[in-house]
Wavefront OBJ file of the C-alpha trace (Angstrom):
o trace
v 71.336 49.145 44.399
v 68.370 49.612 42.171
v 66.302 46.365 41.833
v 66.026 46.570 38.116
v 69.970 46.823 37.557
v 70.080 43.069 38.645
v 69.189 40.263 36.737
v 66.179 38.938 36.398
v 66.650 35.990 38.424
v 68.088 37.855 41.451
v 65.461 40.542 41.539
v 62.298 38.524 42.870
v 62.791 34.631 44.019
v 60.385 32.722 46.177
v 62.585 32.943 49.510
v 61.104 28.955 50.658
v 62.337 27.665 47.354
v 66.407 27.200 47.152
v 68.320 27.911 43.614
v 68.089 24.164 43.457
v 64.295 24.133 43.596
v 63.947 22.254 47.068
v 61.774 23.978 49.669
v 63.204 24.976 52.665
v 62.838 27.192 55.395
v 64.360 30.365 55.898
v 67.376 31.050 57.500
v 66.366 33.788 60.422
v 68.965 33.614 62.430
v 70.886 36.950 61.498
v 67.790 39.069 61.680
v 66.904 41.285 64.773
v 64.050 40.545 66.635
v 61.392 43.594 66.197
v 57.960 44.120 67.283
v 55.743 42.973 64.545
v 51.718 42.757 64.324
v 50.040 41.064 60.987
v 45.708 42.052 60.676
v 44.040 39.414 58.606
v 40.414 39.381 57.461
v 37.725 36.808 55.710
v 34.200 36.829 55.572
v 31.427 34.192 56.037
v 28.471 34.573 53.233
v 25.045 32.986 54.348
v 21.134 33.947 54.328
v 19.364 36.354 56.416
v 17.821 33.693 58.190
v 20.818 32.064 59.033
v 22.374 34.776 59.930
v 19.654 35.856 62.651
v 19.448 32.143 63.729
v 23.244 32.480 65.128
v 22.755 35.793 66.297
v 19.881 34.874 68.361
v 22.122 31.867 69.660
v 19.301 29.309 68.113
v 22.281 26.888 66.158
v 22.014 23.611 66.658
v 25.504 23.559 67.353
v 25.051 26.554 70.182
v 26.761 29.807 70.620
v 28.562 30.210 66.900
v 30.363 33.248 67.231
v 32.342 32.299 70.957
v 33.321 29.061 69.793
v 34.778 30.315 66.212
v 36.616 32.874 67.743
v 38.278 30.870 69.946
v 39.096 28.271 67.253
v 40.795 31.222 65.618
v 42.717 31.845 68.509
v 43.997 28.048 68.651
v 44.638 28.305 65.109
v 46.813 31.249 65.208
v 48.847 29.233 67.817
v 49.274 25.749 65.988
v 50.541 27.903 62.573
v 53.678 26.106 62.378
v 52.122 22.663 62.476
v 49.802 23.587 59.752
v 52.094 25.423 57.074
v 55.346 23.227 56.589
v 57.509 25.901 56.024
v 56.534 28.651 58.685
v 58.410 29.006 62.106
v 56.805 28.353 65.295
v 57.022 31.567 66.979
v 56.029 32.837 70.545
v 52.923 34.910 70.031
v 52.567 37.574 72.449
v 48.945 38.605 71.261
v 46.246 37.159 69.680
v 42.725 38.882 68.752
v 39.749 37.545 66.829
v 36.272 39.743 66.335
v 33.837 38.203 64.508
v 31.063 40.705 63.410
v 27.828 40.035 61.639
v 26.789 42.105 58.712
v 22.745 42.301 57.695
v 23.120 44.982 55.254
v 25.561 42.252 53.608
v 24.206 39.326 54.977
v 27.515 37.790 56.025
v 29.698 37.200 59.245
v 32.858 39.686 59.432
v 36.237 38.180 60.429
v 39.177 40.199 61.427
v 42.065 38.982 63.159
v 45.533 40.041 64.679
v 48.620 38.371 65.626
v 51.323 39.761 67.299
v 55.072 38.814 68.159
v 58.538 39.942 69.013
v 61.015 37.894 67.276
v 62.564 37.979 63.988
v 59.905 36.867 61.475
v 56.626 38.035 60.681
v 53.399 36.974 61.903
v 51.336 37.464 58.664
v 50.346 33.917 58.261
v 48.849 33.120 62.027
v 47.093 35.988 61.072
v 45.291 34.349 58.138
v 45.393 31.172 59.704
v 42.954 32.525 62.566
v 40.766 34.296 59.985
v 40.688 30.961 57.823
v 39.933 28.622 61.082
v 37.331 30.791 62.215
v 35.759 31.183 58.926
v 35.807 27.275 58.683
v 34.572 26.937 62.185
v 31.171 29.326 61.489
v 30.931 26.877 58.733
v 30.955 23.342 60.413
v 28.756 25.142 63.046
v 25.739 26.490 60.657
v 26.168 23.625 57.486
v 23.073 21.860 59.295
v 20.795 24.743 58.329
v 22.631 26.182 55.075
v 24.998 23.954 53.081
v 25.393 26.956 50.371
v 27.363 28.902 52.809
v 30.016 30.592 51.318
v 33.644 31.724 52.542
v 35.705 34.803 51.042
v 37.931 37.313 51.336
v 40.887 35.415 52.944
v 43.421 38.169 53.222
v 45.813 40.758 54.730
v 45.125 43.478 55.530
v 47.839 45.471 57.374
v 51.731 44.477 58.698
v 53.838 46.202 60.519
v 57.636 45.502 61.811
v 60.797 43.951 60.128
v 63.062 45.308 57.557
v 60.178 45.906 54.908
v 57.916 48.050 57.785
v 54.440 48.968 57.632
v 52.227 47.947 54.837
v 48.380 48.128 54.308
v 46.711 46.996 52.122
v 44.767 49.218 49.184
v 41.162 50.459 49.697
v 38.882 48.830 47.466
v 37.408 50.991 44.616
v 33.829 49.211 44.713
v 33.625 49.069 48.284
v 34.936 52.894 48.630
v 32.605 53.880 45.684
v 29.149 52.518 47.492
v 29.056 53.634 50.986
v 28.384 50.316 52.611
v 25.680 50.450 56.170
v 26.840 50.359 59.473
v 27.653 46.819 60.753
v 25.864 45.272 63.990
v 28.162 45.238 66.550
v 28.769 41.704 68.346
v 27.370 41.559 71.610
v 30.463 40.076 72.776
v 34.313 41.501 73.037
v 36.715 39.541 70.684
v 38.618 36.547 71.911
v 42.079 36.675 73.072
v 44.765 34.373 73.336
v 44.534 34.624 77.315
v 40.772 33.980 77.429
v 37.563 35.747 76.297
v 36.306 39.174 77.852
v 33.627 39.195 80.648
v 30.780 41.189 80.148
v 30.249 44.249 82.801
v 27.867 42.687 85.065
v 24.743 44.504 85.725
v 23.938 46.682 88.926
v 22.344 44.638 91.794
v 23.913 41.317 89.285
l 1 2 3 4 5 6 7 8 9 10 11 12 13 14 15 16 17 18 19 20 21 22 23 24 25 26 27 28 29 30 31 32 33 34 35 36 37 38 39 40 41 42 43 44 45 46 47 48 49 50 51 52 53 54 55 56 57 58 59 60 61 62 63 64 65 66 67 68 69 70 71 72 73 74 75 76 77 78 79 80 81 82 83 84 85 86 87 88 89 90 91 92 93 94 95 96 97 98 99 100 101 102 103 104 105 106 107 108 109 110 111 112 113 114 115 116 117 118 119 120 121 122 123 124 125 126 127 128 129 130 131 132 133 134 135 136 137 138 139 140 141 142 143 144 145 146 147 148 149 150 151 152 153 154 155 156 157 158 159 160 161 162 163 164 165 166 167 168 169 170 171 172 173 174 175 176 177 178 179 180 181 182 183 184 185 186 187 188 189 190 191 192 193 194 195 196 197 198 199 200 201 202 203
């Protein structure tokens, strides 16, 4: 049936809220479990000198980058205990990659969760991309308290009855070509640990 032959209140209602108004969590149980993956992103706004300071692993705090992307990663798995109404689900893959940026003088955070149940996993996706992004905060405030956090957001889904979805290019960031980003000298953290570097020959 065509959305807009329904009324008004039936087409579009806030599925946590009942008719009654009372939150509540959503019933699940008669939905099939698919394969579903959520890709989050934020970004972390500081000063060029800031920003070399962590890449050169100078922080007072020590290696920025490691421990925020794990905090991501233990985000994205403690979801349910932070939102009241989401369900704790059984994640079955979690990555974090946090980039920096000089031409933009920020840190890039992109994250992806991944399940197989019967609800989505958009929001441990922007709960690791909003943990991190706090992390690189409490991490650097010592040298920069004008640090700056933005962007919380989704970028892609996939899975369930609505299927893919992704998330519209941005007309000013499509209409200046932006530089190349640094690449981290690190692979992204997982949920079952964080990649080992190819040891060098003779090493």
């Amino acid at each position: 049936m065509d959305d807009r032959s329904q009324p008004r209140a039936e087409r579009r209602r806030l599925t946590h809220v009942d008719r009654g108004g009372r939150p509540r969590m959503v019933d699940v149980s008669d939905k099939a479990p698919t394969a579903r993956r959520a890709v989050a992103e934020a970004e972390v706004a500081c000063s060029q000198e800031t920003l070399t300071l962590v890449i050169d692993g100078g922080g007072p705090k020590g290696d920025v980058l490691t421990v925020a992307e794990m905090a991501g990663v233990m985000a994205a798995k403690r979801t349910a205990d932070l939102i009241p109404l989401c369900h704790p689900l059984s994640l079955t893959d979690v990555v974090v990659r946090i980039t920096p940026d000089r031409a933009a003088s920020a840190f890039r955070i992109r994250t992806e969760a991944a399940t197989t149940g019967p609800t989505g996993v958009e929001m441990e996706a922007l709960t690791a991309a909003s943990v991190a992004a706090l992390t690189i905060y409490d991490m650097i405030k010592a040298v920069e308290k004008g640090v700056e956090i933005r962007s919380i957001r989704l970028v892609a889904k996939s899975g369930g009855k609505s299927g893919e979805w992704h998330r519209p290019p941005d007309p000013a960031e499509t209409a200046t070509p932006r530089a190349p980003r640094q690449r981290a000298v690190r692979g992204p953290a997982r949920a079952g640990g964080m990649r080992r570097s190819p040891k060098k020959p003779g090493g």
